[in-house]
N, C-alpha and C positions, 0 to 999 in steps of 0.2 A: 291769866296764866303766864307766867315768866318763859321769854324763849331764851333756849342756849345760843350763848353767844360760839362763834365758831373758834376755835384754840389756835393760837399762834406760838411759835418759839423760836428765839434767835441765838444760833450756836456759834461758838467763836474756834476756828483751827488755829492753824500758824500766821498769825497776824498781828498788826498794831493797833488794834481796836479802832482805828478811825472809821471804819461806817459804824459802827455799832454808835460810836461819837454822833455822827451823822443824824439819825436816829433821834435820840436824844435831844439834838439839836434842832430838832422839831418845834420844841417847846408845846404851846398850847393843842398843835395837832397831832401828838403824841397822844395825851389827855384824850383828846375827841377819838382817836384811835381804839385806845382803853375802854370807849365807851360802846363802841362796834364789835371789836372783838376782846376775846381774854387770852392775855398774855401770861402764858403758866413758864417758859421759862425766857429769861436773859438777864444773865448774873452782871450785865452792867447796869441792867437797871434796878437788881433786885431780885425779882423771881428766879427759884432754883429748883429746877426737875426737867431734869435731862433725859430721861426715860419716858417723859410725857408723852401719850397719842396725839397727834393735832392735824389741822387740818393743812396749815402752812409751815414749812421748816425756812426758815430764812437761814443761810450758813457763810460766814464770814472767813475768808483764811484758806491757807491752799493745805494739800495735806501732805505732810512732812516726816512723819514720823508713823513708824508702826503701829505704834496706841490709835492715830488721827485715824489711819486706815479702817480701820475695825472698829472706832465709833463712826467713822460716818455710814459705814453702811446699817448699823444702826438706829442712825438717824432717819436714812430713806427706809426702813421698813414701821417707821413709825407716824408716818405723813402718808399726807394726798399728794400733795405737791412741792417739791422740791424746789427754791429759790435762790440761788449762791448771787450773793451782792460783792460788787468790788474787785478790785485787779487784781488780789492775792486769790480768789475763789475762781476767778474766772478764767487768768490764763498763768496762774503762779505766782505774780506778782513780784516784789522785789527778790524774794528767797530765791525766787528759781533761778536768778543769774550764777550761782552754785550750779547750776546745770552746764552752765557754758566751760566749767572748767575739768580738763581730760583729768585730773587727779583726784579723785571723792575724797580722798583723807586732807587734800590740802587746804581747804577751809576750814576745813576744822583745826590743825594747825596754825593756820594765821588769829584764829580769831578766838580759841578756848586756851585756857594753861592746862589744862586735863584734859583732852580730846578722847581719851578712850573712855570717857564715862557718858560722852552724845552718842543716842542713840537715835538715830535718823535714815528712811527709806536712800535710796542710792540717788534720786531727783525729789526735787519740790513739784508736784506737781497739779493743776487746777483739779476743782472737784468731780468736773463730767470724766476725768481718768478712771475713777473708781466705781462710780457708781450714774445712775443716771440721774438727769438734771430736766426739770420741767420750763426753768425760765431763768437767762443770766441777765444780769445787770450791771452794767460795768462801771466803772468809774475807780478815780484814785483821790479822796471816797467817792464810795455811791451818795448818789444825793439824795436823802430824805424825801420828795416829791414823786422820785420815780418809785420806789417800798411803798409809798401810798396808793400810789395808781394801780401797781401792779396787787396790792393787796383786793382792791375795789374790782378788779377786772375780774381775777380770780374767785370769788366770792358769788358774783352776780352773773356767772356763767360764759363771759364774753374771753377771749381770746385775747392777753394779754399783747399788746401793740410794741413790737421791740423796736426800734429808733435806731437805724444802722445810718443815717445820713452823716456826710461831711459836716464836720464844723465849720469852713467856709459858707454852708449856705444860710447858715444861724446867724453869722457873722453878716452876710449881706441882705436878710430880710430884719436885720435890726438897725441896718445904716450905719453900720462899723467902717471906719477908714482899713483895710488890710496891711497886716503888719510884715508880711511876705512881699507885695508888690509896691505900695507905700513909701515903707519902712525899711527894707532890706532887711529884716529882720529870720532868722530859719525858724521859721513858722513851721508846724508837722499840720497844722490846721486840714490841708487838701487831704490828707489822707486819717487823719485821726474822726470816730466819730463822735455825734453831738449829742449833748443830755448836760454839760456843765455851765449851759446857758452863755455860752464863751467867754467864760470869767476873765483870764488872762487876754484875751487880745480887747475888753472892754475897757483896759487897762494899757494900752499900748504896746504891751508884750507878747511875745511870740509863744501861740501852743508849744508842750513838749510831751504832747501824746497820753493825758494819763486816761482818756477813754478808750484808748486800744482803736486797733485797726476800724473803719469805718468801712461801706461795702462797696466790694472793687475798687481798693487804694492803689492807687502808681505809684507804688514807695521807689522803688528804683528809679523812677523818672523824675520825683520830688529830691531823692538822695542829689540826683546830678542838678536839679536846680540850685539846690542848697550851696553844694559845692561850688557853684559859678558866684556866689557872695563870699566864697575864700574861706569855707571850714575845711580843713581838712578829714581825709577819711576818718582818720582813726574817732577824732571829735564826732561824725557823722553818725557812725560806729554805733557809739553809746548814747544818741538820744535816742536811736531805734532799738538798744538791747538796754534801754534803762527801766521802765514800770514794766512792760510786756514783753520781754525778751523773748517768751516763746509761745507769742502769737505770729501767726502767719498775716500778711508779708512781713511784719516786724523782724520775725527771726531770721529770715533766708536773706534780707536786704543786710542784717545788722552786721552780720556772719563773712557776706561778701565784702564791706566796705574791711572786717577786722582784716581780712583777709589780703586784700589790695593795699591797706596799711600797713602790713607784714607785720599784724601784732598776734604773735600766738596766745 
Protein backbone atom coordinates (compact mmCIF):
# COMPACT_ATOMS: atom_id res chain seq x y z
CA UNK A 1 0.00 0.00 0.00
CA UNK A 2 1.56 3.29 -1.16
CA UNK A 3 1.82 5.99 1.76
CA UNK A 4 1.19 9.67 1.10
CA UNK A 5 4.10 11.45 1.12
CA UNK A 6 3.63 14.65 3.33
CA UNK A 7 3.22 18.21 0.73
CA UNK A 8 5.56 20.88 0.88
CA UNK A 9 5.55 24.27 -0.94
CA UNK A 10 8.08 27.06 -1.34
CA UNK A 11 6.46 30.60 -1.88
CA UNK A 12 8.52 33.50 -3.15
CA UNK A 13 7.43 37.54 -1.87
CA UNK A 14 9.61 40.36 -2.28
CA UNK A 15 12.90 38.92 -3.00
CA UNK A 16 16.02 37.86 -5.08
CA UNK A 17 15.46 34.37 -5.15
CA UNK A 18 18.68 33.50 -3.45
CA UNK A 19 17.42 30.91 -0.87
CA UNK A 20 15.10 29.45 -3.10
CA UNK A 21 18.79 29.27 -5.22
CA UNK A 22 19.95 27.78 -1.87
CA UNK A 23 17.61 25.02 -2.14
CA UNK A 24 18.49 24.01 -5.41
CA UNK A 25 21.76 24.06 -4.67
CA UNK A 26 21.33 21.19 -2.76
CA UNK A 27 21.81 19.08 -5.72
CA UNK A 28 21.63 15.33 -4.93
CA UNK A 29 19.83 16.20 -1.47
CA UNK A 30 17.05 17.91 -3.03
CA UNK A 31 16.46 14.52 -5.17
CA UNK A 32 16.48 12.52 -1.81
CA UNK A 33 14.19 15.37 -0.41
CA UNK A 34 11.80 14.63 -3.49
CA UNK A 35 11.77 11.20 -2.37
CA UNK A 36 10.54 12.03 1.41
CA UNK A 37 8.22 14.30 0.57
CA UNK A 38 6.02 15.86 -2.44
CA UNK A 39 6.77 19.15 -3.59
CA UNK A 40 3.45 20.33 -5.36
CA UNK A 41 4.60 23.88 -5.61
CA UNK A 42 7.93 26.10 -6.32
CA UNK A 43 7.98 27.89 -9.52
CA UNK A 44 11.85 27.89 -9.31
CA UNK A 45 11.90 24.56 -9.57
CA UNK A 46 9.07 23.85 -11.60
CA UNK A 47 6.10 22.94 -9.73
CA UNK A 48 3.14 25.36 -9.82
CA UNK A 49 -0.05 25.59 -7.50
CA UNK A 50 -0.06 27.98 -5.24
CA UNK A 51 -3.43 27.24 -3.81
CA UNK A 52 -2.07 23.87 -2.65
CA UNK A 53 -2.92 22.36 1.01
CA UNK A 54 0.29 21.21 2.54
CA UNK A 55 1.70 20.33 5.30
CA UNK A 56 4.97 22.66 5.12
CA UNK A 57 4.81 26.41 3.62
CA UNK A 58 8.32 27.47 3.31
CA UNK A 59 7.99 31.44 2.20
CA UNK A 60 10.84 33.53 0.95
CA UNK A 61 10.64 37.55 0.81
CA UNK A 62 9.37 40.12 2.98
CA UNK A 63 6.05 41.42 2.17
CA UNK A 64 5.92 44.55 0.32
CA UNK A 65 2.99 45.06 -1.51
CA UNK A 66 -0.72 44.79 -1.08
CA UNK A 67 -1.15 41.64 -3.31
CA UNK A 68 1.91 40.05 -1.00
CA UNK A 69 -0.31 40.95 2.06
CA UNK A 70 -3.44 39.09 1.07
CA UNK A 71 -1.51 36.06 -0.39
CA UNK A 72 0.27 35.40 2.49
CA UNK A 73 -2.24 35.04 4.61
CA UNK A 74 -3.48 32.70 2.21
CA UNK A 75 -0.68 30.90 2.38
CA UNK A 76 -0.93 30.43 6.32
CA UNK A 77 -4.47 29.24 6.05
CA UNK A 78 -3.47 26.56 3.79
CA UNK A 79 -0.53 24.86 5.90
CA UNK A 80 0.39 23.29 9.20
CA UNK A 81 3.33 25.05 9.62
CA UNK A 82 4.58 28.07 8.49
CA UNK A 83 8.50 28.37 7.62
CA UNK A 84 9.83 31.89 6.27
CA UNK A 85 13.76 31.20 5.31
CA UNK A 86 16.11 34.22 4.75
CA UNK A 87 16.62 37.93 5.82
CA UNK A 88 14.13 39.35 3.46
CA UNK A 89 11.22 36.88 5.26
CA UNK A 90 12.65 37.28 8.48
CA UNK A 91 13.43 40.61 9.44
CA UNK A 92 12.69 42.64 5.92
CA UNK A 93 15.82 42.18 4.43
CA UNK A 94 17.41 44.64 2.00
CA UNK A 95 13.95 46.34 0.85
CA UNK A 96 13.23 47.48 4.27
CA UNK A 97 16.06 49.87 4.39
CA UNK A 98 13.07 52.03 2.38
CA UNK A 99 11.81 51.92 5.97
CA UNK A 100 14.49 54.09 7.25
CA UNK A 101 13.69 56.81 4.96
CA UNK A 102 10.98 59.69 6.55
CA UNK A 103 9.76 60.36 2.71
CA UNK A 104 7.61 57.02 1.31
CA UNK A 105 7.34 58.63 -2.18
CA UNK A 106 11.06 59.19 -2.09
CA UNK A 107 12.37 55.98 -3.23
CA UNK A 108 10.23 55.67 -5.46
CA UNK A 109 11.56 58.75 -7.11
CA UNK A 110 15.12 57.90 -7.01
CA UNK A 111 14.75 54.68 -8.31
CA UNK A 112 11.35 54.38 -10.83
CA UNK A 113 10.80 56.92 -14.03
CA UNK A 114 7.10 56.31 -13.31
CA UNK A 115 6.62 56.07 -9.63
CA UNK A 116 2.86 56.46 -9.65
CA UNK A 117 2.42 53.22 -11.20
CA UNK A 118 4.46 51.24 -7.76
CA UNK A 119 2.04 50.13 -5.94
CA UNK A 120 3.69 49.15 -2.42
CA UNK A 121 2.33 48.94 1.52
CA UNK A 122 4.03 52.27 3.31
CA UNK A 123 7.18 49.59 4.99
CA UNK A 124 8.73 46.42 3.81
CA UNK A 125 8.08 44.40 6.29
CA UNK A 126 9.11 40.52 7.73
CA UNK A 127 6.50 37.91 7.44
CA UNK A 128 5.56 37.29 11.34
CA UNK A 129 4.06 41.23 10.77
CA UNK A 130 1.17 39.66 9.03
CA UNK A 131 0.50 36.72 9.80
CA UNK A 132 1.88 34.16 12.22
CA UNK A 133 5.06 32.14 11.74
CA UNK A 134 5.85 28.60 13.21
CA UNK A 135 9.76 28.60 12.56
CA UNK A 136 12.42 31.39 11.11
CA UNK A 137 15.50 30.80 9.63
CA UNK A 138 17.81 33.18 8.90
CA UNK A 139 20.32 33.69 6.73
CA UNK A 140 21.37 36.07 3.61
CA UNK A 141 20.74 32.99 2.08
CA UNK A 142 19.34 30.47 4.21
CA UNK A 143 21.50 27.55 3.80
CA UNK A 144 20.14 24.53 2.23
CA UNK A 145 21.06 22.12 5.42
CA UNK A 146 19.10 24.11 7.86
CA UNK A 147 15.38 23.54 5.32
CA UNK A 148 16.62 20.15 5.65
CA UNK A 149 16.74 19.71 9.19
CA UNK A 150 14.02 21.83 9.93
CA UNK A 151 12.04 19.84 7.28
CA UNK A 152 13.04 16.27 9.26
CA UNK A 153 12.31 17.94 12.69
CA UNK A 154 9.06 18.88 11.64
CA UNK A 155 7.70 15.76 10.15
CA UNK A 156 8.99 13.34 12.91
CA UNK A 157 7.37 15.38 15.71
CA UNK A 158 10.40 16.94 17.45
CA UNK A 159 10.72 20.61 18.11
CA UNK A 160 12.61 22.22 15.63
CA UNK A 161 16.20 23.43 17.30
CA UNK A 162 16.65 27.27 16.40
CA UNK A 163 20.52 28.08 16.63
CA UNK A 164 20.61 31.68 18.21
CA UNK A 165 24.52 31.28 19.22
CA UNK A 166 27.33 33.78 18.29
CA UNK A 167 29.43 33.24 15.25
CA UNK A 168 32.42 33.83 17.39
CA UNK A 169 31.91 30.41 19.10
CA UNK A 170 31.71 28.45 15.58
CA UNK A 171 34.62 30.49 14.81
CA UNK A 172 36.63 29.03 17.88
CA UNK A 173 35.34 25.47 18.07
CA UNK A 174 36.64 25.12 14.46
CA UNK A 175 40.26 26.80 15.32
CA UNK A 176 39.79 29.84 13.36
CA UNK A 177 42.53 32.63 13.99
CA UNK A 178 39.73 35.83 14.88
CA UNK A 179 39.50 38.42 12.43
CA UNK A 180 38.31 41.19 14.99
CA UNK A 181 41.32 40.58 17.61
CA UNK A 182 43.96 39.05 15.11
CA UNK A 183 43.32 40.91 12.34
CA UNK A 184 41.86 44.36 13.28
CA UNK A 185 39.42 43.65 11.07
CA UNK A 186 35.30 45.08 12.00
CA UNK A 187 34.08 41.71 12.50
CA UNK A 188 30.03 41.87 13.50
CA UNK A 189 30.93 38.11 14.23
CA UNK A 190 30.31 38.87 18.51
CA UNK A 191 27.11 39.74 17.80
CA UNK A 192 25.78 38.26 14.54
CA UNK A 193 24.43 34.54 14.87
CA UNK A 194 25.75 31.22 13.55
CA UNK A 195 24.30 28.73 10.84
CA UNK A 196 26.68 30.09 7.73
CA UNK A 197 29.43 27.64 9.11
CA UNK A 198 31.64 31.11 9.32
CA UNK A 199 32.11 31.31 5.76
CA UNK A 200 33.82 34.58 5.56
CA UNK A 201 36.10 34.81 8.63
CA UNK A 202 37.28 30.97 7.20
CA UNK A 203 38.49 33.05 4.64
CA UNK A 204 40.13 35.89 6.60
CA UNK A 205 37.45 38.31 6.30
CA UNK A 206 35.41 40.09 8.70
CA UNK A 207 31.52 38.92 9.21
CA UNK A 208 29.15 41.79 8.13
CA UNK A 209 26.11 40.32 9.74
CA UNK A 210 23.91 38.50 7.20
CA UNK A 211 22.51 35.98 9.96
CA UNK A 212 20.97 38.93 11.95
CA UNK A 213 21.28 39.50 15.44
CA UNK A 214 22.44 36.43 17.47
CA UNK A 215 20.98 36.04 21.40
CA UNK A 216 21.81 38.79 23.63
CA UNK A 217 24.37 40.90 21.19
CA UNK A 218 26.22 44.01 22.71
CA UNK A 219 25.84 45.78 19.49
CA UNK A 220 26.50 49.13 21.10
CA UNK A 221 29.55 47.89 22.96
CA UNK A 222 30.84 45.90 19.55
CA UNK A 223 29.83 49.48 17.66
CA UNK A 224 32.42 51.21 20.14
CA UNK A 225 34.95 48.49 19.69
CA UNK A 226 34.79 48.73 15.94
CA UNK A 227 35.17 52.37 16.16
CA UNK A 228 38.50 52.13 18.34
CA UNK A 229 40.01 50.51 14.76
CA UNK A 230 39.06 54.02 13.10
CA UNK A 231 35.59 53.37 11.29
CA UNK A 232 33.68 56.05 11.56
CA UNK A 233 30.12 56.40 12.70
CA UNK A 234 28.32 57.05 9.74
CA UNK A 235 30.47 53.66 8.13
CA UNK A 236 29.29 51.86 11.47
CA UNK A 237 25.98 52.99 10.67
CA UNK A 238 25.43 50.92 7.73
CA UNK A 239 27.01 47.54 8.40
CA UNK A 240 24.39 47.45 11.23
CA UNK A 241 21.36 48.96 8.91
CA UNK A 242 22.66 46.90 5.93
CA UNK A 243 20.87 43.15 5.53
CA UNK A 244 18.69 43.51 8.86
CA UNK A 245 18.07 47.08 9.47
CA UNK A 246 15.07 46.31 11.36
CA UNK A 247 16.19 43.78 13.57
CA UNK A 248 16.72 44.71 17.10
CA UNK A 249 19.66 45.68 18.39
CA UNK A 250 20.49 46.01 14.77
CA UNK A 251 18.01 48.77 14.34
CA UNK A 252 18.28 50.91 17.62
CA UNK A 253 22.36 50.62 17.51
CA UNK A 254 22.33 51.51 13.51
CA UNK A 255 19.81 54.62 14.11
CA UNK A 256 22.16 55.85 16.95
CA UNK A 257 25.45 55.68 15.32
CA UNK A 258 23.33 57.69 11.90
CA UNK A 259 22.42 59.82 14.45
CA UNK A 260 25.86 60.68 16.14
CA UNK A 261 27.04 60.97 12.57
CA UNK A 262 24.60 63.68 11.82
CA UNK A 263 23.33 61.84 8.83
CA UNK A 264 19.71 62.28 8.50
Amino acid sequence: METTRPRVAVHKFSSCDGCQLALLNLGEGLLELAQAVEIVHFLEAGPADPDAEVEIAFVEGSISTPEEAERIRRVRDRCRWLVTIGACATSGGLQALRNLDDSEDAWRRAVYARPEFIRTLPRAEPVRAHVPVDLELWGCPVSGRQVLAAIASLLHGVPPQENADKLCLECKRAGRVCTLVSGGAPCLGPVTRTGCGALCPAFGRACYGCYGPAENPAAPALARRLEGLGLPPDDLARRFLFIHSQAEPFHETGLALREEAGDD
